[in-house]
C-alpha positions as CSV (number, residue, x, y, z in Angstrom):
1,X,-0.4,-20.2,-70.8
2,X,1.0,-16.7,-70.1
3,X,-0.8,-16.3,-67.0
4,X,-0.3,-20.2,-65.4
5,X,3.9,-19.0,-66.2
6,X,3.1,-15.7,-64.6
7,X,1.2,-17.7,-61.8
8,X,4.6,-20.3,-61.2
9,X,6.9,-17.5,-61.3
10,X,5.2,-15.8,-58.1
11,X,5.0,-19.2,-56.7
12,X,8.4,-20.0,-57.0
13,X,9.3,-16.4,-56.0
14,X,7.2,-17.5,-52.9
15,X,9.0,-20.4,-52.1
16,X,12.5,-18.6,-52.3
17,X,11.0,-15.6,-49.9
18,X,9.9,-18.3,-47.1
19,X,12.5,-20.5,-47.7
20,X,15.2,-17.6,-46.7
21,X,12.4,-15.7,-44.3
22,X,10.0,-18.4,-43.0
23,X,11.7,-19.5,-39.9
24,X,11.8,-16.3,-38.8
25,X,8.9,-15.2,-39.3
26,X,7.7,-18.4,-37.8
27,X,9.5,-17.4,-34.7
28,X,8.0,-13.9,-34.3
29,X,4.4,-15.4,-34.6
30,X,5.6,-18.0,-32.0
31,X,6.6,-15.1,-29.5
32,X,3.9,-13.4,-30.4
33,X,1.3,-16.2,-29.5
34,X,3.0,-17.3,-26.1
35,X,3.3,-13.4,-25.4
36,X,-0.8,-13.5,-25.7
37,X,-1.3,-16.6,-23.8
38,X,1.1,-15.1,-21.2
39,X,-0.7,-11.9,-20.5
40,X,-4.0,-14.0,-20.6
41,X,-2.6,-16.2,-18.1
42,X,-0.9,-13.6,-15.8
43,X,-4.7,-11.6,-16.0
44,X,-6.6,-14.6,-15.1
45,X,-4.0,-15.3,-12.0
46,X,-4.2,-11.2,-10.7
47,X,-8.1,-12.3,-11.0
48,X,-7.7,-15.4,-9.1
49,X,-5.4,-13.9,-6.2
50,X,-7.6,-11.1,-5.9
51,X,-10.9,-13.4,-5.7
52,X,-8.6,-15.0,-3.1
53,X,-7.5,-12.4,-1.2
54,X,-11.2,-11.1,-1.2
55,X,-12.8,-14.1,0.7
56,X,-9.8,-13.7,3.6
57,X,-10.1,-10.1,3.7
58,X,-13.6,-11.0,4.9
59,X,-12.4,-13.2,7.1
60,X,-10.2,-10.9,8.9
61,X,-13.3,-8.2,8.6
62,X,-15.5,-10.7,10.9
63,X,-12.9,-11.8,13.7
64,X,-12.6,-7.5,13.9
65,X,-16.5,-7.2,13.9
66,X,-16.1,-10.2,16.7
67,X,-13.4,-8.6,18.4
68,X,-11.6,-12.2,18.4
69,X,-8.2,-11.3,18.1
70,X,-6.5,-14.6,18.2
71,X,-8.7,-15.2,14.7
72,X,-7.6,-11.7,13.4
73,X,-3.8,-12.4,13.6
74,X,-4.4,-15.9,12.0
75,X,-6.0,-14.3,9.3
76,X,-4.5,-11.2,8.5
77,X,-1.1,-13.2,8.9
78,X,-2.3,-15.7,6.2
79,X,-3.2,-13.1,3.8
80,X,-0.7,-11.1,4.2
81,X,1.7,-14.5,3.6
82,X,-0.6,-16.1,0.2
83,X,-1.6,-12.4,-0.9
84,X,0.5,-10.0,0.6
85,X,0.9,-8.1,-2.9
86,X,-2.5,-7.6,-3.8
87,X,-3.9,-4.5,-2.1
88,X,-6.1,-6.6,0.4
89,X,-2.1,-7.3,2.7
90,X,-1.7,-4.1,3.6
91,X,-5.4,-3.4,4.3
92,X,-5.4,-6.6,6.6
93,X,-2.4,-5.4,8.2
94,X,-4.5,-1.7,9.0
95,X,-7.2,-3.7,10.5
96,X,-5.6,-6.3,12.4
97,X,-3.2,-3.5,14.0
98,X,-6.5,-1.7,15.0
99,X,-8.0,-4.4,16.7
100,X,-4.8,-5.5,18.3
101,X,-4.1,-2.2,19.0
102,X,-7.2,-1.7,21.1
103,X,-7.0,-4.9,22.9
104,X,-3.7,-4.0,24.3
105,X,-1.7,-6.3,21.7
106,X,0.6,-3.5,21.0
107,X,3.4,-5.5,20.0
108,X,1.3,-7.5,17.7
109,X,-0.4,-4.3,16.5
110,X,3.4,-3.0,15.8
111,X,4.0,-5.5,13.3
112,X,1.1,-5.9,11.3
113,X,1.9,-2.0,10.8
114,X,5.9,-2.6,10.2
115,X,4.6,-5.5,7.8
116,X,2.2,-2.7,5.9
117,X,5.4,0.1,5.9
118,X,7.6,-2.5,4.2
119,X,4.9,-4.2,1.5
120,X,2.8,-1.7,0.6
121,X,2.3,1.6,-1.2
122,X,1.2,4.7,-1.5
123,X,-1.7,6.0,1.0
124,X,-1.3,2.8,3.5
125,X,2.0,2.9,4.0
126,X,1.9,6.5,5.2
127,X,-1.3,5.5,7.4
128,X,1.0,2.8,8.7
129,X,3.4,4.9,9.1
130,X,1.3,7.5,11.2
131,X,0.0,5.0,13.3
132,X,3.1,3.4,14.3
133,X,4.3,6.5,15.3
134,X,1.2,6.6,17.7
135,X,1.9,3.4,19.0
136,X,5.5,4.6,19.8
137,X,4.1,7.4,21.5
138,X,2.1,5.8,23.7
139,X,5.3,3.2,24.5
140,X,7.3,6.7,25.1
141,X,9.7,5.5,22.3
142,X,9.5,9.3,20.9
143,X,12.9,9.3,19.1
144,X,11.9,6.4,16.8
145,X,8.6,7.8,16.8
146,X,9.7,11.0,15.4
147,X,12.6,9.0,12.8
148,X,9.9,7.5,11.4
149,X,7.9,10.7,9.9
150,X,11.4,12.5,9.5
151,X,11.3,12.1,5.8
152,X,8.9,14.3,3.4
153,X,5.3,12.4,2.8
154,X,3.2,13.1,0.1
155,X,1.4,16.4,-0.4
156,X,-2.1,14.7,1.2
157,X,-0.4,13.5,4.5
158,X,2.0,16.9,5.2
159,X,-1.3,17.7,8.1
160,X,-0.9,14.6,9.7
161,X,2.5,14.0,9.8
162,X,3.0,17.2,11.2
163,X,0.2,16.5,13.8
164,X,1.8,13.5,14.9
165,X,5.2,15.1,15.3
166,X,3.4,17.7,17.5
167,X,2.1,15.1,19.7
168,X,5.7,13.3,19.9
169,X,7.2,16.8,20.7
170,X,4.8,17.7,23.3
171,X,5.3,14.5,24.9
172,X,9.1,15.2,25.0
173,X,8.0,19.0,26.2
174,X,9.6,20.3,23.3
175,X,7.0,23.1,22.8
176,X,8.1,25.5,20.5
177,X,8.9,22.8,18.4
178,X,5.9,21.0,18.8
179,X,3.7,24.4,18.6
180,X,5.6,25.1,14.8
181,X,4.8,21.5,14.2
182,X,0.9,21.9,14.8
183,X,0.5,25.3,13.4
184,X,1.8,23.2,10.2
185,X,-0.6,20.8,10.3
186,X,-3.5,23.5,10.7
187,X,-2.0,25.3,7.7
188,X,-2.1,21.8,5.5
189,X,-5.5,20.6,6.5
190,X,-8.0,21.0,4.7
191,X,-11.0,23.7,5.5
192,X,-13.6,20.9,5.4
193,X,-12.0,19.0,8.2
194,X,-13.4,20.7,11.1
195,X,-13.5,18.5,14.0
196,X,-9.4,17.6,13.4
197,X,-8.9,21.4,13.0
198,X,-10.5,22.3,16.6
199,X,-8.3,19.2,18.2
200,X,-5.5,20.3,16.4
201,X,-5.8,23.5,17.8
202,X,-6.9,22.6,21.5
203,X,-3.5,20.6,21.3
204,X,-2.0,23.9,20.6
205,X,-4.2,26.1,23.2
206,X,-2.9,23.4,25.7
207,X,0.9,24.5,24.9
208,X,0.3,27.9,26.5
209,X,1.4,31.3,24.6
210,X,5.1,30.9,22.9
């Protein structure tokens, strides 16, 4: 009899404990379950987009291999529209610039690199940005050529930043500047890149003796 009294006491304790506590704590497990499903959910979509984004990155890949650039642009512009913030925008955006790029396209090729400048990150935004610069170079547009690599890159892209702000400087025959900006570059770049080393330094042969 002691122990069924014991046993109603506790139950009764219980009842008090989840009549003042329950809702809350019914709350948290609530949060805490739609908070799983959530992160489920948003990991199933990143898997979805990238699937996605996968099977148009190939498409843009063959109309390059094809050299069709009316099929690149349609492409490489859908993905970057559906997809644009999965990694596959901005490397549709390198590869339809390259293609358009060589077929003349240059306006086209300029903004499927402005497009990769203003979405993406890291490493192909500063490619973009390198290549831009090129195209601006061979438009004679040196001054925005040269705005565009004024600020600081990252450590890995100090050689060819400064490469392509010899090449802009040259152009403008601003040698001494351009020579300072190429001995730069050779001091950044790596030991193991031989063949940009010697063309870095022809370019700076070509510049005659300071």
């Amino acid at each position: 009899m002691a122990y069924d009294l014991e046993e109603q006491e506790q139950l009764e304790s219980l009842k008090a404990w989840w009549r003042q506590y329950g809702n809350a704590v019914t709350w948290v497990v609530i949060a805490a379950l739609l908070a799983y499903a959530a992160w489920n959910g948003w990991n199933f979509w990143q898997r979805r987009q990238a699937g996605e984004a996968s099977l148009l990155y190939g498409q843009v890949i063959k109309a390059a291999e094809a050299n069709d650039t009316a099929r690149v642009k349609r492409a490489a512009t859908d993905l970057e529209d559906k997809f644009g913030k999965t990694a596959y925008g901005p490397m549709s955006a390198l590869t339809a610039a390259k293609v358009l790029y060589d077929s003349g396209d240059l306006a086209s090729a300029k903004q499927q690199l402005q497009w990769a400048i203003d979405h993406a990150d890291g490493e192909y935004a500063q490619l973009a940005r390198v290549r831009l610069a090129g195209v601006l170079l061979d438009e004679k547009a040196y001054d925005q050529g040269l705005a565009l690599l004024k600020d600081a890159p990252p450590p890995a892209f100090v050689a060819l930043y400064a490469d392509r702000r010899g090449d802009l400087l040259a152009a403008q025959d601003k040698r001494d500047d351009a020579r300072a900006a190429y001995k730069q570059a050779l001091e950044k770049l790596p030991a193991s890149e031989d063949v940009m080393r010697q063309l870095i330094q022809f370019k700076l042969d070509a510049l005659g003796a300071a």
